[in-house]
C-alpha positions as CSV (number, residue, x, y, z in Angstrom):
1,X,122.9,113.7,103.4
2,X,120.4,115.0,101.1
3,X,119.2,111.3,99.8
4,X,118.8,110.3,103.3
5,X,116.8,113.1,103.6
6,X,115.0,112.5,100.6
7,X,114.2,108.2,101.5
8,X,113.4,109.8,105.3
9,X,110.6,112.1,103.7
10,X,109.5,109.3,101.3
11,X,108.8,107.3,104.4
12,X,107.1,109.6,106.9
13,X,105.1,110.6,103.8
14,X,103.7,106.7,103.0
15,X,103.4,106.4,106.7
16,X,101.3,109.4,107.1
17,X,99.3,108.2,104.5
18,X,98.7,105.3,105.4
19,X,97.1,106.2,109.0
20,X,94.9,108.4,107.2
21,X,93.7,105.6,105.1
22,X,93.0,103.5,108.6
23,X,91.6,106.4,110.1
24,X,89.1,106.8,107.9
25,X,88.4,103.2,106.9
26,X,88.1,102.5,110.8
27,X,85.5,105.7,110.8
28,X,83.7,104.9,107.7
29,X,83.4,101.6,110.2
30,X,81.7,103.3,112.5
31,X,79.3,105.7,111.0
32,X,78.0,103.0,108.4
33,X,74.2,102.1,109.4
34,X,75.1,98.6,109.5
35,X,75.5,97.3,113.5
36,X,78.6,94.9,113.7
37,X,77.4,92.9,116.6
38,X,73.8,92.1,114.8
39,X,75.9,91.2,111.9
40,X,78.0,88.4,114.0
41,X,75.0,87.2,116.3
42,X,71.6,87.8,114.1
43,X,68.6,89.7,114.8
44,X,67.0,87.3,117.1
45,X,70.0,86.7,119.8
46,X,69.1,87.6,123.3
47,X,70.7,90.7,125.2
48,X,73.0,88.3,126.8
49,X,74.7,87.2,124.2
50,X,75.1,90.8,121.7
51,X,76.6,91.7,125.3
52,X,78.7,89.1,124.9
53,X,79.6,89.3,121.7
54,X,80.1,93.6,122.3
55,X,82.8,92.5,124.8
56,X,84.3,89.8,122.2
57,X,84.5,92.7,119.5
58,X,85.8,94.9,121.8
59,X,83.1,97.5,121.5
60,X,82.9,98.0,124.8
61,X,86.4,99.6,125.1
62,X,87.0,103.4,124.5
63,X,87.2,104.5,120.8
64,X,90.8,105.0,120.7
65,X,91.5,101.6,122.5
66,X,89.4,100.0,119.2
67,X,91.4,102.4,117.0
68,X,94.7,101.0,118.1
69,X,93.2,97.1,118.2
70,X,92.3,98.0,114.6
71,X,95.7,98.8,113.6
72,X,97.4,96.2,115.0
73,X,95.1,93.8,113.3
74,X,95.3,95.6,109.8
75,X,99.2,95.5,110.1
76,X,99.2,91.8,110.8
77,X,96.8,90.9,107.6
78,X,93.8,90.2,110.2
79,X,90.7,92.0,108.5
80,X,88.3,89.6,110.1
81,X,86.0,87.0,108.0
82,X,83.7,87.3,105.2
83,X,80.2,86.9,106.1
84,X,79.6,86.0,102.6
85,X,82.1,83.1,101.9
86,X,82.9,82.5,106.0
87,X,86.6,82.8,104.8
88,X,89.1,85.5,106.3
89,X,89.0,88.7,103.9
90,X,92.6,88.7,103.4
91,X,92.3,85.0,101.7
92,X,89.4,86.2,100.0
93,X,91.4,89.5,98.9
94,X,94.2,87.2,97.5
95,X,92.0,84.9,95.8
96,X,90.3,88.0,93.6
97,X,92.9,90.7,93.6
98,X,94.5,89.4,91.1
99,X,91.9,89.2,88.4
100,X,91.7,93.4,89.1
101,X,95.2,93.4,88.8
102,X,95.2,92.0,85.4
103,X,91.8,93.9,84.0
104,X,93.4,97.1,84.9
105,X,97.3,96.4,83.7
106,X,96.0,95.4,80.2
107,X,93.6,98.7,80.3
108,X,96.6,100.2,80.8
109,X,98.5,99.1,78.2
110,X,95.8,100.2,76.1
111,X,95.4,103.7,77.2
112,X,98.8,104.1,77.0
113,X,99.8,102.7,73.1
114,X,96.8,104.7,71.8
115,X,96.2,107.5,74.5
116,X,100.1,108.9,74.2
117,X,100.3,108.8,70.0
118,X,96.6,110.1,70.1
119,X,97.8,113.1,72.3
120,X,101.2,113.8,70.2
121,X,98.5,113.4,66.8
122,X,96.5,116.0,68.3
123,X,99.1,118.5,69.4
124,X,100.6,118.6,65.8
125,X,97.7,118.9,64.5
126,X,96.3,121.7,66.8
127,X,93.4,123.2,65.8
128,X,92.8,120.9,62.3
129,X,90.5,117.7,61.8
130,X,93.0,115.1,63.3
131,X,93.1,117.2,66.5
132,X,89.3,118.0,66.6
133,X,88.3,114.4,66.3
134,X,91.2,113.5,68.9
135,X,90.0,115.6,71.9
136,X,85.6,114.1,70.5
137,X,86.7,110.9,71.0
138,X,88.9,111.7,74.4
139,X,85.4,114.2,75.7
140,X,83.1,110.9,74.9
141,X,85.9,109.1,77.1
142,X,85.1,111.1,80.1
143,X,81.2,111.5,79.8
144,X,79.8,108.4,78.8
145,X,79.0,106.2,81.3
146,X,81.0,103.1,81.7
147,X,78.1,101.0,82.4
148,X,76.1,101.9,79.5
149,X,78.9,101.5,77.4
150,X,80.1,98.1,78.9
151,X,76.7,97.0,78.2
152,X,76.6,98.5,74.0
153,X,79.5,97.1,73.9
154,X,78.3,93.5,75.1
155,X,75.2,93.8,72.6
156,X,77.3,94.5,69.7
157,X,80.3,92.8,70.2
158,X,79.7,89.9,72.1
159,X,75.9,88.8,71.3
160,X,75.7,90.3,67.9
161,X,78.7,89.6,66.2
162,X,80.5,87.3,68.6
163,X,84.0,88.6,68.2
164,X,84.8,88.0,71.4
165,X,83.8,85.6,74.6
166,X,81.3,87.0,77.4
167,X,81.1,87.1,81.1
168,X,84.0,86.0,83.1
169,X,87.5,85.2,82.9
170,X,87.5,82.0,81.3
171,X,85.0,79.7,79.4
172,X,83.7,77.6,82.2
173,X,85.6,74.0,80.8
174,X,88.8,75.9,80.9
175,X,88.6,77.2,84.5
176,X,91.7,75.3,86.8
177,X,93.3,73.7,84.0
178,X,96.5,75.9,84.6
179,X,97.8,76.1,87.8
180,X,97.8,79.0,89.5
181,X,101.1,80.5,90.2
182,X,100.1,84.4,90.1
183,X,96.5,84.6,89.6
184,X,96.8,86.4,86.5
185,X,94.9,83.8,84.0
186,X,96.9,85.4,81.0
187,X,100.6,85.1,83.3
188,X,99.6,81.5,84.7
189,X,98.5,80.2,81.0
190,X,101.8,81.3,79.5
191,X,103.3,79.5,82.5
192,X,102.4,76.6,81.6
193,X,102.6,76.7,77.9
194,X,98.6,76.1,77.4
195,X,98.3,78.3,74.8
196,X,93.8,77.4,74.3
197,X,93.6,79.0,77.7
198,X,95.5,81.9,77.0
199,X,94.0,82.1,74.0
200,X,90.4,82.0,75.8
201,X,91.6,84.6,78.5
202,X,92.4,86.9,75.9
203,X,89.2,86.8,74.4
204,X,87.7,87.1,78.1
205,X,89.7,90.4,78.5
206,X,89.9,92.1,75.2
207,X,85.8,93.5,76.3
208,X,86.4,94.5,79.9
209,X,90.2,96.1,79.0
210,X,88.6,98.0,76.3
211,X,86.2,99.9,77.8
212,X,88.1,100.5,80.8
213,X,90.9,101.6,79.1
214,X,88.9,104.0,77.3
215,X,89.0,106.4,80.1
216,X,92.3,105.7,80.4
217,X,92.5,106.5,76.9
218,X,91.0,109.7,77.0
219,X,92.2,111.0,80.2
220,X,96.5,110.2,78.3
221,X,95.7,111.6,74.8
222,X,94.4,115.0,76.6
223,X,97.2,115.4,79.1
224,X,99.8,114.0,76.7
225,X,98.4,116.8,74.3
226,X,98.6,119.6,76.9
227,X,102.2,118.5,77.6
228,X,103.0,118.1,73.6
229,X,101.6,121.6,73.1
230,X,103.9,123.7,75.8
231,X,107.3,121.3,74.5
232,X,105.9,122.4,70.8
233,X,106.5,126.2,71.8
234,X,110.0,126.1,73.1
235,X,112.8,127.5,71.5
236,X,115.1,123.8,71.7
237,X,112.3,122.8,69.1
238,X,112.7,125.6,67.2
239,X,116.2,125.4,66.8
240,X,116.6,121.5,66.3
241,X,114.4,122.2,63.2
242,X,117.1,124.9,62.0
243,X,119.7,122.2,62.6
244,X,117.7,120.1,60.2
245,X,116.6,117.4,62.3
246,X,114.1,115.7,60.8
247,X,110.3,116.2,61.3
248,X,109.5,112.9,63.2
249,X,112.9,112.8,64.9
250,X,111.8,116.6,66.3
251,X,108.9,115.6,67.9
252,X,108.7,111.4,68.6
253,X,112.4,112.1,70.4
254,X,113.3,115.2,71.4
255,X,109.7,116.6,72.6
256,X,107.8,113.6,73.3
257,X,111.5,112.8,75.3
258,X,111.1,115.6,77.2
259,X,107.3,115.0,78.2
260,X,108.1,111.5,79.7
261,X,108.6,112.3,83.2
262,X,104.8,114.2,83.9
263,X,103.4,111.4,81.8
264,X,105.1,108.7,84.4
265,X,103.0,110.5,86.8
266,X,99.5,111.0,84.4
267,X,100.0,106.7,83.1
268,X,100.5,106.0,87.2
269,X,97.7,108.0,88.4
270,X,95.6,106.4,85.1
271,X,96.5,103.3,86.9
272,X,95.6,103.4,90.1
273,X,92.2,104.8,89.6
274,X,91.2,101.6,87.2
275,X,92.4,99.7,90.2
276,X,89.7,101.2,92.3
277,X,86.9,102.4,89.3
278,X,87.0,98.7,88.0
279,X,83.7,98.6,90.1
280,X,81.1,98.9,87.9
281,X,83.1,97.4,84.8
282,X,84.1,94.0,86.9
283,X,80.3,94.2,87.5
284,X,78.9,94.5,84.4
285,X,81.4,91.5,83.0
286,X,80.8,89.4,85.9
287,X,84.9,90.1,86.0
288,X,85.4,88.1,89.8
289,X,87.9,90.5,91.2
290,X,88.3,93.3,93.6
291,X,85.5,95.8,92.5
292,X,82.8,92.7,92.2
293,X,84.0,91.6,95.5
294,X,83.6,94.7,97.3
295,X,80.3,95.4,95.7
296,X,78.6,91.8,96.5
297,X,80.3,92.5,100.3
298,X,78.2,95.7,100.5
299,X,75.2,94.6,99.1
300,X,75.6,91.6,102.2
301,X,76.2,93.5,104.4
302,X,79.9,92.6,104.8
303,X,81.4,94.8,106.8
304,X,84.8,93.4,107.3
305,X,85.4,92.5,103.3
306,X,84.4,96.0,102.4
307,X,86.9,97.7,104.8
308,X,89.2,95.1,103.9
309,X,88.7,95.9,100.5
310,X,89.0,99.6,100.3
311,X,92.1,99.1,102.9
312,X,93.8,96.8,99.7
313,X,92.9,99.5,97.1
314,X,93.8,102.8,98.9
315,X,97.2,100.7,99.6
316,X,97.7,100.1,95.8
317,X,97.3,103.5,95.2
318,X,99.7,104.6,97.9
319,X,102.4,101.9,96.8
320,X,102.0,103.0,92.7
321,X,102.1,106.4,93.1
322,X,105.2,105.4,95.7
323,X,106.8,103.3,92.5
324,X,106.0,106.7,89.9
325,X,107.5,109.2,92.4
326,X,110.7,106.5,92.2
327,X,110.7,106.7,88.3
328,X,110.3,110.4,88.2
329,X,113.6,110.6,89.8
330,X,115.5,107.7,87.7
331,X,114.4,109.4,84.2
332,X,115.0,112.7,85.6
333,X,118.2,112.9,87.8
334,X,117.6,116.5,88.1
335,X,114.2,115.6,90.0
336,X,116.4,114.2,93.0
């Protein structure tokens, strides 16, 4: 029964992790310097009714009474409203998420077409120009900062030469034209066969996706390098080259072949932290999803949305790292 074993382990695993995210969510609750009860009833209620509104938060029960309430709440979708748009979080959450969602599956897609052929580039070409401009342009990747270059790359692109559209998802006269089915502008246009909105998404998202998936870039091309480099040494490589294999055939099939399973892991790891480092880029573009929702929530204040919201994103990175660990074993049988 080793696969029950195996899908028993999974679970514990998820579970485990998952109460460790509520714990400290529900802690990070309590140690922020932000009272709960002002928040709901102002500054100038009298002591009857903050004691009133303690009892009606349940503040006045012991901690691990409030821990449990808080679980069975989070399990039931109930994060509470938004100060901020007097909705509950988790309509607010589904409102925004997907625009995240979309920013950081297109950065993605980028990191990964030019971040795994970068890396191979660079591994061949170990130690000579290709390979020494490779691993510049992946170091710039991880130091420069993504607000600075969000912002160069507004100036130059978008208010200098005009390339491509500005802040936002869409062009303000294009906004609710399509309907939304799921949230994902570029999905939803397609949908519906409006192909001037999709067009205007794309120009929306080309900016943001870029530099975002920069780092995603930079962080693939180095790891895919690392991974090219050990495959590159082995004696299978040496031999299909005896055999006559081709070149290309050597290296695009049977190494890079053999490098796909830790890259699953490297491109779903890429993944999930542009789910929850889109802050600062969403920011910068004005991009209305997760990230710029979490950080107008904490500038207000907003308790509740930015619990919620760090509850969504630690659960996306829980659930994609869940899906990797599921591909790992379906393109490596050996893994099981």
């Amino acid at each position: 029964m080793p696969g029950l074993k195996a899908v028993a382990s999974t679970i514990l695993s998820v579970a485990v992790t998952f109460f460790g995210l509520l714990l400290v969510t529900f802690l990070i609750g309590r140690v922020m310097p932000i009272d709960p009860v002002l928040v709901v009833v102002g500054e100038r209620a009298s002591p009857e009714i903050y004691a009133k509104a303690v009892k009606e938060l349940g503040l006045d029960q012991p901690i691990y009474i409030q821990f449990l309430d808080y679980i069975g709440k989070v399990l039931t979708g109930d994060f509470g409203k938004s100060l901020l748009t007097a909705r509950p979080v988790l309509e607010d959450m589904a409102r925004v998420f997907p625009a995240t969602l979309e920013l950081a599956t297109v950065a993605t897609i980028f990191g990964v077409f030019l971040g795994i052929p970068a890396g191979v580039i660079a591994a061949v070409n170990q130690g000579r120009w290709p390979d020494h401009l490779i691993r510049l342009v992946a170091l710039f990747g991880y130091s420069l900062p993504v607000f600075w270059l969000a912002l160069i790359a507004l100036l130059v692109f978008y208010s200098e030469l005009g390339w491509v559209a500005g802040f936002g998802r869409l062009d303000i006269f294009y906004e609710d034209i399509v309907p939304a089915v799921t949230g994902m502008i570029l999905v939803d246009s397609l949908l519906a066969g409006d192909m001037e909105v999709f067009n205007n998404a794309v120009s929306h998202i080309i900016l943001p996706s870029a530099v975002l998936g920069y780092f995603s870039l930079a962080y693939i091309a180095r790891m895919t390098r690392s991974f090219m480099l050990e495959q590159l040494r082995q004696e299978y490589v040496t031999t299909a080259r005896v055999k006559g294999l081709s070149e290309s055939r050597v290296i695009w099939y049977h190494a890079l072949g053999n490098v796909m399973v830790p890259l699953i892991t490297v491109v779903a790891l890429s993944y999930a932290f542009l789910l929850e480092g889109s802050v600062l880029t969403e920011t910068v573009f004005a991009w209305p999803g997760l990230g710029f929702y979490i950080t107008n929530s904490l500038l207000s204040a907003d308790l509740n949305a930015v619990l919620g919201g760090t509850i969504v994103v630690g659960a996306a990175f829980i659930g994609i790292n869940l899906l990797s660990d599921l591909l790992y074993k379906l393109v490596d049988p050996r893994t099981h």
